[in-house]
N, C-alpha and C positions, 0 to 999 in steps of 0.2 A: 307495260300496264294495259289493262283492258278498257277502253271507251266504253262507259253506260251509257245507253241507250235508253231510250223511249217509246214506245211504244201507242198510238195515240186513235182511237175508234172515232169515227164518224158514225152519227145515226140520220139518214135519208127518208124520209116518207115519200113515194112513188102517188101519183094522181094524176094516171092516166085518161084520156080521155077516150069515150066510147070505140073511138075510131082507134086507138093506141091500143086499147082492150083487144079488139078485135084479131088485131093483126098478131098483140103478144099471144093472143091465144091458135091462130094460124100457125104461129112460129113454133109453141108446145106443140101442138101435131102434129107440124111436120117432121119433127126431131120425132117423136113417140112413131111414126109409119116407118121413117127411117130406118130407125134399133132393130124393130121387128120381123123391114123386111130383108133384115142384114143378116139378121138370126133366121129366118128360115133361110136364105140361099147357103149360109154358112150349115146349118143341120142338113141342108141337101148336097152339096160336096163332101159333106163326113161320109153322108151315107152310103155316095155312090164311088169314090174315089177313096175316100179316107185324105183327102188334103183340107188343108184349112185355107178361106181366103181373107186378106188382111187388107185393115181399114181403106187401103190405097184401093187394092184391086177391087175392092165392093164401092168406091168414089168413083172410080172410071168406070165399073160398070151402068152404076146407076148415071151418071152422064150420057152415056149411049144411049140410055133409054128413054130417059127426059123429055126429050123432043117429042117420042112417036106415044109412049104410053102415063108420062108424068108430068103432061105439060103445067097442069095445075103447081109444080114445084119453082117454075119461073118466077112465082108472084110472092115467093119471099127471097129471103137473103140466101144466099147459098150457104151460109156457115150454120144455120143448122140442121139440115141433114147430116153435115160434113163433120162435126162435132159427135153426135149422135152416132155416128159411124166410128169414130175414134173410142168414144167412152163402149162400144161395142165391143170392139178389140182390146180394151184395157179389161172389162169384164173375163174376156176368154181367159188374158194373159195372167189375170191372178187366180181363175178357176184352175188351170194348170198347173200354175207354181203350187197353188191348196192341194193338188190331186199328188203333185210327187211328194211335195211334205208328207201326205197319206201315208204313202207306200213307205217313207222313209221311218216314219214312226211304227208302221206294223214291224220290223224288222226286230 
């Protein structure tokens, strides 16, 4: 026999404060420069190579860089650029899977 379950939602009102404002909003840009600048080095290895690089090697990239050209990235948490760089890669990975369904369906 199958156990019923329940299912059960909480509803949370957020009231942040100006300074909590602040930083969540630091936190959306850093994630939004991330995606973007993951998607242009990712569109510049298609172009010149034809390889693809994945969330890992676009994290350690942007690590190396950190220091000398993003130091401004210090001053938040590391998990969103690093997130932003994942849903990147998850972006490619279903545009992909979309493009050979394409193929599969013109047949």
């Amino acid at each position: 026999m199958r156990e019923a379950r329940s299912v059960m939602g909480v509803r949370v009102r957020l009231e942040p404060t100006r300074a909590q404002v602040a930083l969540l909003e630091r936190h959306a840009g850093a994630a939004r420069w991330a995606y973007n600048w993951g998607l242009e080095i990712r569109r510049q290895a298609w172009e010149h190579g034809r390889q693809s690089e994945n969330a890992v090697t676009l994290h350690k990239l942007l690590n190396s860089l950190k220091a000398e050209h993003y130091a401004w990235l210090y001053e938040i948490s590391k998990c969103a650029p690093q997130e932003a760089l994942r849903d990147l890669d998850a972006a490619y990975k279903n545009w992909w899977r979309g493009c050979v369904r394409g193929r599969a369906d013109d047949r």
